[in-house]
N, C-alpha and C positions, 0 to 999 in steps of 0.2 A: 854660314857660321858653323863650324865645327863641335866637334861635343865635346872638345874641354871649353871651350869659352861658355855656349851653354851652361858646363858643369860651372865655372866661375860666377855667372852671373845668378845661377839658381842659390849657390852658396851665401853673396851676398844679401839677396832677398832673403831667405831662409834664415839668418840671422837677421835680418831687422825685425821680420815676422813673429819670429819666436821669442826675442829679447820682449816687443810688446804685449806678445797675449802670453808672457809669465812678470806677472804682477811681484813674483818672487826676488824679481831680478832690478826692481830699483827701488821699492816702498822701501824694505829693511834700510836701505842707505838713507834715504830720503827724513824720514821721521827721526833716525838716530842721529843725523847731524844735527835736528835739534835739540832734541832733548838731551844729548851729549854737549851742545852748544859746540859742534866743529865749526871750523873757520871752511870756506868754500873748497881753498884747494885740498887741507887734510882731507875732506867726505870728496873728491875724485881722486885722490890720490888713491885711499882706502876700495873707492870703486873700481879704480884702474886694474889694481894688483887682485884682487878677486873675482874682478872680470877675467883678468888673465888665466888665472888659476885655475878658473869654471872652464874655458876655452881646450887649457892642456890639459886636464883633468881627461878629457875625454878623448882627445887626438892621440896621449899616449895610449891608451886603453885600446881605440883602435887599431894604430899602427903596430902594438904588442899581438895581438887578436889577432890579425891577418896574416903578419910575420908566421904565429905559430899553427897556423890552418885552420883559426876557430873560427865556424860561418858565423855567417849575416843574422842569422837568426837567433843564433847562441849569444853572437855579441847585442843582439838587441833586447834580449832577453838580462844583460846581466846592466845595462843601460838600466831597463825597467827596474831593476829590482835596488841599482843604487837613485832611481828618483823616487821608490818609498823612501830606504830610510833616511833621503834629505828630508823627504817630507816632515818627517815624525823627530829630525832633527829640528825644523825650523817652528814644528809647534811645539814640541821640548822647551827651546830658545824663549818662543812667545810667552807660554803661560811663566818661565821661571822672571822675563822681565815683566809682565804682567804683575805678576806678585812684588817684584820688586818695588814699579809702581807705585800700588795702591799701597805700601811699606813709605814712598815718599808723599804721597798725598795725605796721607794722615798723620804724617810727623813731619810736614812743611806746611800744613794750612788747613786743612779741611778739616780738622778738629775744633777749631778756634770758631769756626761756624754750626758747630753742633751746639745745643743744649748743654750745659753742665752734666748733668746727669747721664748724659750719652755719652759722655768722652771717656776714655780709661782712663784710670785713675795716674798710669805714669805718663801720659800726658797734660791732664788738667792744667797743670803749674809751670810746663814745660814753654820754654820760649821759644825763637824760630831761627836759632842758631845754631849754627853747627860747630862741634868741637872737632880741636885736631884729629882727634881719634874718626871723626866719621869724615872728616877731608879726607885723610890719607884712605877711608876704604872707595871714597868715591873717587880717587884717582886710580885706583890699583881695579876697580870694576871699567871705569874709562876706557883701561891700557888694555884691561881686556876685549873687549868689547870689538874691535875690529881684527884680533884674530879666530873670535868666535864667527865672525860672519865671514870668515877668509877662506876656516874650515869649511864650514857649512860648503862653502862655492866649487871649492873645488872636489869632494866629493856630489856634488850636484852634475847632471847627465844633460848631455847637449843628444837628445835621441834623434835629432833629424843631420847630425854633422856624421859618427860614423854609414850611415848607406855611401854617401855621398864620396870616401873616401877607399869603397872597393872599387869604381870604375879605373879609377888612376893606378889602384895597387895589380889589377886584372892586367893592365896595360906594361906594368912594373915601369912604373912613372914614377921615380922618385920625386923630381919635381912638381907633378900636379900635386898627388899628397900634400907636399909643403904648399903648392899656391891655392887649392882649394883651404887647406887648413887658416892659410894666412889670411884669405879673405869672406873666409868665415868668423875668425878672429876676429876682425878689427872691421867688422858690421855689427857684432854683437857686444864685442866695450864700448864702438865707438854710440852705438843706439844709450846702450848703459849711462856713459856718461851724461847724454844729451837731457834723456827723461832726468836723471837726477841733475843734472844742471837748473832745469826747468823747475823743477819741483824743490828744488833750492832754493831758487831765485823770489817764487812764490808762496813761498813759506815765511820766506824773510821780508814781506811786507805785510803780514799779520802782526798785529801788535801782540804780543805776548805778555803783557805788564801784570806782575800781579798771580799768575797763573801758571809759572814756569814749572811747578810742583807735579802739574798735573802733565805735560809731557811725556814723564818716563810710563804714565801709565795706559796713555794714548796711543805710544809708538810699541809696548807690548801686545797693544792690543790689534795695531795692525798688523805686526809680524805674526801674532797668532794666526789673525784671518789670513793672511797671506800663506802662511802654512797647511789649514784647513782646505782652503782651495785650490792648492798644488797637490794634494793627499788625497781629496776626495772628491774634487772636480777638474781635477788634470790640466788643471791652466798654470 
């Protein structure tokens, strides 16, 4: 076996590896499709195109890098420094849909279970309708919603894809570049898709009757922790 197939087959491993021990990389999709109530294929489409995005986000960086003589170590170095501020991007994300949240749990239901006396006063009298006015802001957060996590991805650092792409640039292998890159690609969307498939699939035989309110404040809350632990325990 030669060391470019070696190098093929480590890339492929490498992405499934690291698509699973970063939680980063399918909770966000997974909770927002429902709490946004996406249909199946929208939440992989949405995953597809941000998988991609995370993928080339980094392949150009490195192929720019090597192109202009910047080491392995400088390029790993500027990796690390954009997997903080994804980090601090994606608990940013968390806590503002967090708040968002706990903004629909208390003005879709969970005031109606307090006590009189607990509830503000501009809700007390309030019913569990929504007016055009707050439709049109809940489509216009919707539309946003999957280019905020598109961002997020594609500023987000595949730190094990560039090492892997100086051996072929050392060799000036245009081709390997492209076929380690491609089959690093498409082991890490295709992992992406799969988890979120699965955790689609699994979500969608929860009965949610009654309770839809409390979702958005659910899935803020897992993209927080999912942020917390890409920031401060490196997964």
């Amino acid at each position: 076996m030669n060391e470019m197939s070696v190098l093929v087959i480590s890339a492929a491993t490498l992405g499934v590896i690291h698509t699973l021990l970063g939680p980063d990389h399918y909770l966000p999709f997974i909770v927002l499709s429902q709490a946004r109530k996406w249909t199946r294929t929208r939440t992989l489409w949405i995953t597809f195109i941000s998988g991609v995005g995370h993928v080339a986000g980094s392949v150009i960086l490195g192929v720019i890098g090597i192109a202009m003589g910047i080491s392995l170590g400088r390029l790993e170095a500027i990796e690390s420094s954009r997997g903080s501020v994804v980090g601090w991007m994606l608990i940013a994300f968390g806590i503002i849909y967090t708040a968002y949240g706990v903004y629909k749990y208390f003005k879709r239901g969970a005031h109606f279970h307090l006590p009189a006396f607990l509830r503000p006063k501009s809700i007390r009298h309030s019913d569990l309708h929504l007016s055009n006015g707050d439709l049109r802001k809940e489509d216009d957060a919707s539309r946003m919603t999957p280019w905020i996590l598109f961002l997020i991805f594609v500023f987000g650092p595949c730190e094990v894809l560039i090492p892997m792409l100086v051996y072929p640039a050392a060799e000036h292998s245009g081709f390997g570049i492209f076929l380690v890159a491609l089959v690093f690609g498409i082991a890490t969307v295709g992992t992406m898709l799969l988890v979120v498939t699965l955790g689609y699939q699994g979500f969608s035989m929860v009965r949610f009757k009654g309770k839809e309110h409390q979702l958005h404040l659910f899935a803020g809350m897992v993209i927080l922790a999912a942020g917390v632990g890409m920031q401060f325990l490196g997964l």
